[in-house]
C-alpha positions in Angstrom: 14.4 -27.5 0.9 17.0 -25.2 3.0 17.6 -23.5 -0.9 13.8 -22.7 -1.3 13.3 -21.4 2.7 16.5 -19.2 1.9 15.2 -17.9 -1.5 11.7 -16.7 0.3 13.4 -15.2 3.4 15.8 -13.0 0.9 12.5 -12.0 -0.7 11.2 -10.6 2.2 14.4 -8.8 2.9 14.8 -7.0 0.0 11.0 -6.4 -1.1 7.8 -5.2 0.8 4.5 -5.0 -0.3 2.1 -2.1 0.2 0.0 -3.5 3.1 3.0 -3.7 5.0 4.7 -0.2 4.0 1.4 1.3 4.7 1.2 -0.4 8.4 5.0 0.7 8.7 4.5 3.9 7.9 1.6 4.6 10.5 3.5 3.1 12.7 6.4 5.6 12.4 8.8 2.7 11.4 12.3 4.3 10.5 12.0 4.1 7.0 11.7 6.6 4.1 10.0 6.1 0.7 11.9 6.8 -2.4 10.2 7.9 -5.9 13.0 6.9 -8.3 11.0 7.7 -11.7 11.6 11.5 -12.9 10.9 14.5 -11.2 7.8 15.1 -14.4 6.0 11.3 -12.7 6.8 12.4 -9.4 4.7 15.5 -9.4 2.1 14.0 -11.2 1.4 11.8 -8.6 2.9 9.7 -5.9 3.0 8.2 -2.4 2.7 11.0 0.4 5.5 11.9 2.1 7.7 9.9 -0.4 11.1 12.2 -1.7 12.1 11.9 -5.1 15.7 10.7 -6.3 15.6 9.5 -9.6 17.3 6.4 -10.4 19.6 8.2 -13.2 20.8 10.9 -10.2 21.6 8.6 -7.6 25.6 8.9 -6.9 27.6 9.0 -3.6 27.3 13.2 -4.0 23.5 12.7 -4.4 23.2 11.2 -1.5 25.8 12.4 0.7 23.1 13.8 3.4 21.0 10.6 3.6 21.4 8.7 6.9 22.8 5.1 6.1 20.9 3.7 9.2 17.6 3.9 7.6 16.0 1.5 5.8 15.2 3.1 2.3 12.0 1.6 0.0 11.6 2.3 -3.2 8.9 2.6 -5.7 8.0 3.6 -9.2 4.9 2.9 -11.4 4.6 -1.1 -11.2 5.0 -4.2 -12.8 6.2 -2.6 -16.5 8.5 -0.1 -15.2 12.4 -0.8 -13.1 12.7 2.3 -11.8 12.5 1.1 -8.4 15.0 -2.0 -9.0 17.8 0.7 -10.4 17.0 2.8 -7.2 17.6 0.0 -4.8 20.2 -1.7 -7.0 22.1 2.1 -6.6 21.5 2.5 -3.6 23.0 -1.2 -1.6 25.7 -0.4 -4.1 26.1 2.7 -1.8 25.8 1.1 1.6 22.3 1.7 2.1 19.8 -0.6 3.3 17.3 -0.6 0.8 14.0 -2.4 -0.4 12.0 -2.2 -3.1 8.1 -2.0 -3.5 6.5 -4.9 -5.3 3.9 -3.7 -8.1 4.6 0.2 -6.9 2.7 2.9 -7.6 0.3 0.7 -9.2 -0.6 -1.8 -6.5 0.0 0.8 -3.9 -3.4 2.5 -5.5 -4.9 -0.8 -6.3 -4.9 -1.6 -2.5 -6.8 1.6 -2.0 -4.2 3.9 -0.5 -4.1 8.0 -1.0 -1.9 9.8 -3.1 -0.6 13.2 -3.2 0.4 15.4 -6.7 -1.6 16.4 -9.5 -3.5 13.6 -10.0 -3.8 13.0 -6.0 -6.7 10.5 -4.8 -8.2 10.0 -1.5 -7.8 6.5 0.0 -11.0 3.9 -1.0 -12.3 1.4 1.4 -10.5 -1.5 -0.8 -8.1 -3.1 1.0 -5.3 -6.5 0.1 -5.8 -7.6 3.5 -2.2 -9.2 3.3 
């Protein structure tokens, strides 16, 4: 039982969903939102206020200037893509404290949340409720 309790707690440690990134980010929480897909997705469309670092860039030079006492989170398109995964996986490699979005991009506009970019929607009244 203690195995399974453990297993869910490290879950929730290392991923968030995007009820609760949206809540933190109203909230101000001290976290920033990575877009770790290429610079071509990122302008297409993404989560506002979210900085793009491509997974392939991401070295000790790269990130030289981000603040290691921040919690990072980040995101690509969903489910088929592990863009996000190589970010964070780079990234605690690095020092950082880091967690990824479960379903991304994806299931951040699922649950009815704006975007900016190109392709940029308004938020919808859908909402997870999680």
């Amino acid at each position: 039982m203690n195995e399974q309790i453990k297993h869910y707690e490290d879950k929730l440690k290392y991923e968030i969903d995007s009820w609760d990134l949206n809540i933190a980010l109203k909230e101000d929480k001290n976290i920033i939102v990575i877009d770790a897909r290429s610079n071509e997705a990122y302008e297409y469309e993404r989560i506002p206020n979210s900085i793009n670092l491509p997974h392939r860039t991401m070295t000790e030079e790269t990130l030289i200037n981000l603040d290691k006492d921040i919690i990072y989170i980040t995101y690509c398109d969903g489910i088929g893509c592990n863009a996000s995964t190589k970010g964070a996986l780079n990234m605690a490699k690095l020092g950082f404290k880091v967690k990824e979005l479960i379903g991304g991009l994806d299931w951040w506009i699922r649950d009815g949340y704006q975007t900016d970019g190109k392709n940029a929607r308004k938020a919808s009244s859908i909402s997870c409720g999680c």
